[in-house]
Structures are given as structure tokens and as C-alpha cells.
N, C-alpha and C positions, 0 to 999 in steps of 0.2 A: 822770589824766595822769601820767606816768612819764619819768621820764629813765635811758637804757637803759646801762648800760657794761660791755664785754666784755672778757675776756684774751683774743690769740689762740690759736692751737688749737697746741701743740708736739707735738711727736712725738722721744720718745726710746727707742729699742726696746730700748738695751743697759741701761737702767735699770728691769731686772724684779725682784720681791720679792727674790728669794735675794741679788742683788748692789745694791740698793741702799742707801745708807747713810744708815738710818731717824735725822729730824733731832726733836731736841723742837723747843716752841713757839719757831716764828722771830721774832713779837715779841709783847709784852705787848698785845694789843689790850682794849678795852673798848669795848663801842657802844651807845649808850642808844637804848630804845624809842623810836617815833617811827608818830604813828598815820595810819594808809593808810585814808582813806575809802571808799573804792570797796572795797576787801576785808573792810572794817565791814562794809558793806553785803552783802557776798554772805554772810556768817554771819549778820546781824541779821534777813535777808529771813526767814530758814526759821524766824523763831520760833514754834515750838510747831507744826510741819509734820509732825515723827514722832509727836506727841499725839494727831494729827487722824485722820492715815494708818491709827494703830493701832486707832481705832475706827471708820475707813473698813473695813478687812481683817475689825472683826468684825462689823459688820452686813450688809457683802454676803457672807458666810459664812455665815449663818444661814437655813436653810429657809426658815423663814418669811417671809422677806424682809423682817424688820426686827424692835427690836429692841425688847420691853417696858421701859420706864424701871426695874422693880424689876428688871432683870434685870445693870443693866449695874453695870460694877464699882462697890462702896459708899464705897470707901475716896477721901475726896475726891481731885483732883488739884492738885499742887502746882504752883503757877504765880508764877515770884517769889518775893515774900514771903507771898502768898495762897493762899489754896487754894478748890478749885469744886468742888460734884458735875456725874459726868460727866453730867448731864442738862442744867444750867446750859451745863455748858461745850458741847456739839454745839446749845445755840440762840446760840450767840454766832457762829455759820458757817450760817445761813440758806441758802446756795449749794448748801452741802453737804450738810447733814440737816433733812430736816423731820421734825416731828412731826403724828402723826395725832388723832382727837379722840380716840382709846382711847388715850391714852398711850404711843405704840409709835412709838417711832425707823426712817426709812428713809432711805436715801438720796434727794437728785433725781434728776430724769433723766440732766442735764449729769454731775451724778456717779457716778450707777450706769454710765452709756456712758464715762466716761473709766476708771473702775477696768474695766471690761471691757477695754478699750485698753492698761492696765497690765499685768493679766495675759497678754494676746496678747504685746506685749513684752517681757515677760519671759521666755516660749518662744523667742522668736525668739533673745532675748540668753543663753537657757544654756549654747549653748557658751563663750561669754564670758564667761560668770559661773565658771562651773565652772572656766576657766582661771585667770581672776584667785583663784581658792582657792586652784589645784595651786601659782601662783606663793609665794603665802602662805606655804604649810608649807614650801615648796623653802628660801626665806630662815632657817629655822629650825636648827638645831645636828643635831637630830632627828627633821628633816621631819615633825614632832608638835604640835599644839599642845592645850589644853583648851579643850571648845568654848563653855566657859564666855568664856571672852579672844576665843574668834572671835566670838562672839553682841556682845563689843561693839563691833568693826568691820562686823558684818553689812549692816548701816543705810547707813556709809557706802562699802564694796564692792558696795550694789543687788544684797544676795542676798534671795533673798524669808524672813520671818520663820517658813516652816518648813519651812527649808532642811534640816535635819539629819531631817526627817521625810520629804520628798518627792524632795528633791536627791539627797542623797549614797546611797538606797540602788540609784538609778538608772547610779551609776557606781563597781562594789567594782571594776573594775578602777583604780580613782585612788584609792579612798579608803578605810580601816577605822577602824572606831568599836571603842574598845579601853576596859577603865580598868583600871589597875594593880594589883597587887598590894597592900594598906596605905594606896589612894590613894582618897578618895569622890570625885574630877572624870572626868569620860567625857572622854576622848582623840581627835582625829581625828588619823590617822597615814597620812600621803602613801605609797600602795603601791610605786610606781616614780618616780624622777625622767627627766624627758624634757628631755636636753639643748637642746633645742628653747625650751622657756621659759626655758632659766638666762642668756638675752639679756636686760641689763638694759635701761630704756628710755633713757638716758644712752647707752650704746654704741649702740641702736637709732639715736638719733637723729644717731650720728655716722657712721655706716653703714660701710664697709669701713675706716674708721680709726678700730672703736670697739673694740679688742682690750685683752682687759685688761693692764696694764703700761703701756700708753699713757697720755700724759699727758693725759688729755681734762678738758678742761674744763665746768663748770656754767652755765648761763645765769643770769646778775645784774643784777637791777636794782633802782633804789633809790626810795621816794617823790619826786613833786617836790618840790624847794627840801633835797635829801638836799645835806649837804656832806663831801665823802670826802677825808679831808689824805693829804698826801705818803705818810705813812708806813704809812698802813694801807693807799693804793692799793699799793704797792710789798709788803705783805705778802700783799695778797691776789691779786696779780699771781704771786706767787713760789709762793703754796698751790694755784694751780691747777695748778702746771706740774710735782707730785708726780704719783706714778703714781697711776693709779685702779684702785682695788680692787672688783672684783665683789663686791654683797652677797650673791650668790649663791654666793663660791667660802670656805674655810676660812681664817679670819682668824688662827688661832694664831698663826701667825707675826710678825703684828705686833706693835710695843711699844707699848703702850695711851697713852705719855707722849709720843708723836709724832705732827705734824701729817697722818703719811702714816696712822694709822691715825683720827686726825681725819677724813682727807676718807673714810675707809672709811664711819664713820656717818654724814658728809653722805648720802653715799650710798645708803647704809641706807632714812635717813628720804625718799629722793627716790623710791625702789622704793618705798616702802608708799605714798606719796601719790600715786603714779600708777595706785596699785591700785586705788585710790577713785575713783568714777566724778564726783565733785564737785572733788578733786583735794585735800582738808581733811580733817581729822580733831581729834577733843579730843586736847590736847596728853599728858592722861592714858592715853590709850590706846598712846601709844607706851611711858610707863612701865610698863606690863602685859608688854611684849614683852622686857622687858631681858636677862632671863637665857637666852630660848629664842633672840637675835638672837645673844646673846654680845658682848653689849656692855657696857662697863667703868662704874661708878657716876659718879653725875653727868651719865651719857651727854648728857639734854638739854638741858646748858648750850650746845651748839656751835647749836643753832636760836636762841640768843641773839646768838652770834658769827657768825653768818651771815645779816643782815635783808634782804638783797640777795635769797638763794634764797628764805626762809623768812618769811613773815611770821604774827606772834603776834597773834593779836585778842585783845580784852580783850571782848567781848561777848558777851551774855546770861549773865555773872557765872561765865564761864569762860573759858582760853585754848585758843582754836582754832589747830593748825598752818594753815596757805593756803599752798599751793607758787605763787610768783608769777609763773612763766614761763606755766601755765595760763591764766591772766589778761590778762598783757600789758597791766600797766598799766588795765585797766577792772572795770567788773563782771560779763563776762559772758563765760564760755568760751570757748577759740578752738575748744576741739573738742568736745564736745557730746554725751554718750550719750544713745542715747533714755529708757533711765529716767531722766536727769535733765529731759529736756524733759518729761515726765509729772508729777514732781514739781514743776516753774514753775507749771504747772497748774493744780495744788492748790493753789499758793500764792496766787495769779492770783483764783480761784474762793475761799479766804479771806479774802479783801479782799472781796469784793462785800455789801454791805450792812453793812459792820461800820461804826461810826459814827468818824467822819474825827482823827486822833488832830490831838493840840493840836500849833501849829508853834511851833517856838522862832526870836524874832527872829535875824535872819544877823549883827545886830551882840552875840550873844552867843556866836558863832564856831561857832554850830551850824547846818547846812543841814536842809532841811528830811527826815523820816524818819532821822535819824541822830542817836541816841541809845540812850543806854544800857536807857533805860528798855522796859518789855514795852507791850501795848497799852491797859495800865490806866493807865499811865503811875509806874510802879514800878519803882524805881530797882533795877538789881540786881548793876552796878559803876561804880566810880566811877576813873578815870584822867586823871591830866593829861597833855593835848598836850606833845610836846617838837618846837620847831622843828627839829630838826636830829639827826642821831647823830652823837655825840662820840668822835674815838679820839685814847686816854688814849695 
């Protein structure tokens, strides 16, 4: 449950880059963490879903249709503060893999026909896949990125994991695989840009009054029982009504110590999480981007001065970004790609026979599946609730 609050929508045309007059911080804000259960929950659901996935992809890849236990990787996996070999770990998903009496891993049926459903999806979804890439590198200084940085958005952009193997040599007219001269990382380098995509989803979603220069505003909303004082509604009232900067167009010109180029990387980070088809991301991966976004140190402090757009999980012993207008206040997206309904799925189909985790009573302010802990019940971060964000 959410309680919603919006600035409205201004429009100032004569206040474009060249003439307006770029202001610093309008005031001192400070806002403490404050934890959004329902957005726990949509990071906490997928634990260990790409673990699972990844050795879904390699036993339905295998001729033989499944997989000899000396065959699969030795090196145990790290779960928590524990680790399993992966033979351990694929009988802890009964749904998803059996094992036969010769020791040989396969999938079920339920699961061989849903990852058959997956791949079908994913054909269907490559023009869209392929776009959300071309968008990717467009954001970039160099329309370049290494594909080392994109491999670890790959996961949460629903590109298939061999993408740079199957994908890209399907379309040289968008893309070339380069590496530099003195440089050991491989390069993917955007051939053409198609002003077609350089429509952020921010202007998208304001439709003929989404031009850049315009004062558009961000959708905000806060956890319930949020308490927002005078003076931080008044500043965030007054930061919306700066011009908005395409993360798409050249930011040089901004002065990296004003809130106008403040709301550029709100913006920034609001393009990359609409990239993703889950609408989240580890909060590290945006740090990977900082020099090719061209964005100034410290950059993701403002996901801290923004809890309204942005909200920061503390779960499975990382910070996830979650853009929460995706959300709307629940758990569950208002718009829905099919690979993410493929991937409920899996999650849905990992739960089935796994043995029922312990409930923590509601009078020690925990609801039930909402904790820190993994399914062994291993703690792997610890954060105290704050009633309320505080602006200093």
C-alpha cells in the first residue's frame, strides 16, 4: 500500500539548456532509508532464480538430454554464507530436475515444456531485445560499451546468455564487436544511431509535451506512514519544475554542481531501469556505467535523495535499485514482459516441494516470507526498519 504524490506537469519553453540559469543544491535535503515491503518482496522472490536458470540453459543444451553429475561444474556454489555442490543443489528443485538411477541430471517435463516456451519467447521478443541493447549503447558518450559491463546487465535486460554469440552477429547492421588497440576487453559499438529510439520513456510517457527543455516531471511515490515536511515537499516541488534533460542528448554543458544536471541522472538511472524488463537492477551495476554515461563521482548518491522514484533494497545481502512507479505501490507489475512471466514460473515451480521455511511471529514485526534470510534460513543482511524519512 502506497500513498501517491505528484507535482504537476509545467511547461516552460523559453527555459532551454543554453538560456537557463543552471542553480546548485536548492536546499540541504537528507532522507533516511525506510523499508517498502512489497519491493522486499519482489527482489527476495527471485532468490537463486539465475542459479537455477543457469543450469536449466545447460541441461536442456546438452544432446544427450541431460546431464552426468561428474559432468556439471565442481567448484561448489556459493549460497549465503554456505556453499553446495551443484548436484546437492538441482535436488533441492524436485520440480525442476530429476535425477535418474545412472546418476544423470534432466529436467521434468513441466520444465523441459516451459524452457521450450522460453526459448519460443525469446524469438518472438528479439526485436525488443535487440532494441533495448541499440537503446543501451545510444545512452553511452561512445555508443560503445565492453561486453564485459553489458554481460552484467544481460540477466536483467532478458537477453539470452549467448547473446554476443547468436544475437549480435544476426544484426552487423546495429552492432560491431571491436577491441582496441592496448585494451584486453571486446567492445560492442552501436553502428548507427536511429533517432527513433533516442525517445526517452519519461518523454514517452508525457507524449507531445515530452520535448526536451520541457519541465516534465517524474512519478513519486512514497512507502505508507512516509512523512514528507514542508520543506522538502517545496524542494521537490521546485526540482521537478527544472528542465529535463534527455539521457540520450550531450550533457557537457551542464554544471555537474546543479540540481538541473541532478535531475539529468535521475534520468539517466530512470532510462536504464526501464531497460530491464523486471524494471531493478544491483545498485553496482550502475556504478560500472559511470564514465561511459558521463556522469560526475558520487553520481549514486541522488538514488538516495530520491526514495520516492527510487527505492534501495537491502536484500539477499545487496542493494537493488526498484523504479517504483513500475510497481504502483504492490508486488507485481503493472506491465509485464513475457520473459518476466516465464521467469514467475520458474520461481512458482521452485517452490514446489521445497520444505515450508520457518514463519517468524507478526509480533516481531515480521510478516510471513519477508526476511533477510536465504531458504536455509541464513542471515545474509541485517537493517533496521525506519518509520518514516527524515528531511534535515
Amino acid at each position: 500500500m502506497m500513498v501517491w504524490w505528484a507535482t504537476k506537469h509545467f511547461h516552460l519553453p523559453a527555459q532551454r539548456h543554453g538560456s537557463f540559469q543552471q542553480r546548485a543544491t536548492l536546499v540541504n535535503v537528507k532522507l533516511k532509508w525506510v523499508k517498502d515491503r512489497p519491493l522486499d518482496h519482489v527482489v527476495s522472490r527471485q532468490r537463486h532464480l539465475q542459479l537455477v536458470h543457469r543450469l536449466v540453459e545447460r541441461i536442456s543444451s546438452d544432446p544427450r538430454g541431460g546431464v552426468p553429475a561428474h559432468d556439471l561444474p565442481r567448484r561448489p556454489l556459493a549460497l549465503g554464507h554456505r556453499s553446495l555442490l551443484s548436484s546437492d543443489f538441482l535436488l533441492r528443485y524436485p520440480a525442476i530436475f530429476r535425477r535418474s538411477s545412472i546418476d544423470c541430471f534432466h529436467l521434468t517435463d513441466e520444465a523441459f515444456h516451459l524452457r521450450e516456451l522460453e526459448l519460443h519467447t525469446l524469438r518472438d521478443s528479439e526485436p525488443d531485445l535487440v532494441d533495448r541493447l541499440r537503446r543501451l549503447l545510444m545512452l553511452t558518450i561512445n555508443h560503445t560499451l565492453p561486453l564485459h559491463t553489458i554481460d552484467q546487465l544481460s540477466w536483467d535486460m532478458g537477453l539470452p546468455s549467448d547473446y554476443h554469440k547468436f544475437l549480435l552477429p544476426r544484426f552487423p547492421q546495429f552492432f560491431s564487436i571491436r577491441q582496441p588497440d592496448n585494451d584486453e576487453r571486446i567492445w560492442l559499438k552501436l553502428v548507427s544511431r536511429d533517432p527513433a529510439l533516442s525517445v526517452s520513456e519519461l518523454q514517452r510517457s508525457h507524449g507531445e509535451n515530452g520535448s526536451e527543455g520541457e519541465c516534465l516531471t517524474f512519478p513519486v511515490s512514497f512507502t505508507r506512514g512516509f512523512a514528507l515536511r514542508r520543506k522538502c515537499m517545496m524542494w521537490l516541488q521546485e526540482w521537478q519544475t527544472l528542465p529535463y534533460t534527455s539521457p540520450y542528448s550531450d550533457p557537457s554543458g551542464l554544471d555537474p554542481r546543479t540540481d538541473v544536471s541532478e535531475k539529468r541522472i535521475v534520468g539517466v538511472f530512470h532510462e536504464l531501469l526501464h531497460l530491464t524488463i523486471a524494471k531493478k537492477t544491483k545498485r553496482m551495476n550502475f556504478s560500472n556505467l559511470r564514465k561511459p554515461l558521463q556522469l560526475p563521482q558520487k553520481f549514486t548518491k541522488v538514488l538516495e535523495r530520491h526514495p520516492g522514484i527510487f527505492y534501495l533494497s537491502q536484500k539477499l545481502g545487496v542493494q537493488t535499485v526498484v523504479l517504483r512507479e513500475a510497481y504502483s505501490g504492490g508486488r507485481e507489475l503493472l506491465r509485464k514482459h513475457p520473459l518476466e512471466s516465464i521467469r514467475e514460473r520458474y520461481v512458482a515451480m521452485m517452490k514446489v516441494g521445497r520444505p515450508e521455511r520457518k514463519r517468524r511471529s507478526r509480533r516481531s514485526g515480521e510478516v510471513e516470507g519477508d526476511s533477510s534470510e536465504d531458504e536455509d534460513g541464513i542471515c545474509t543482511h541485517t537493517c533496521e526498519d525506519q518509520d518514516q524519512h527524515i528531511c534535515a
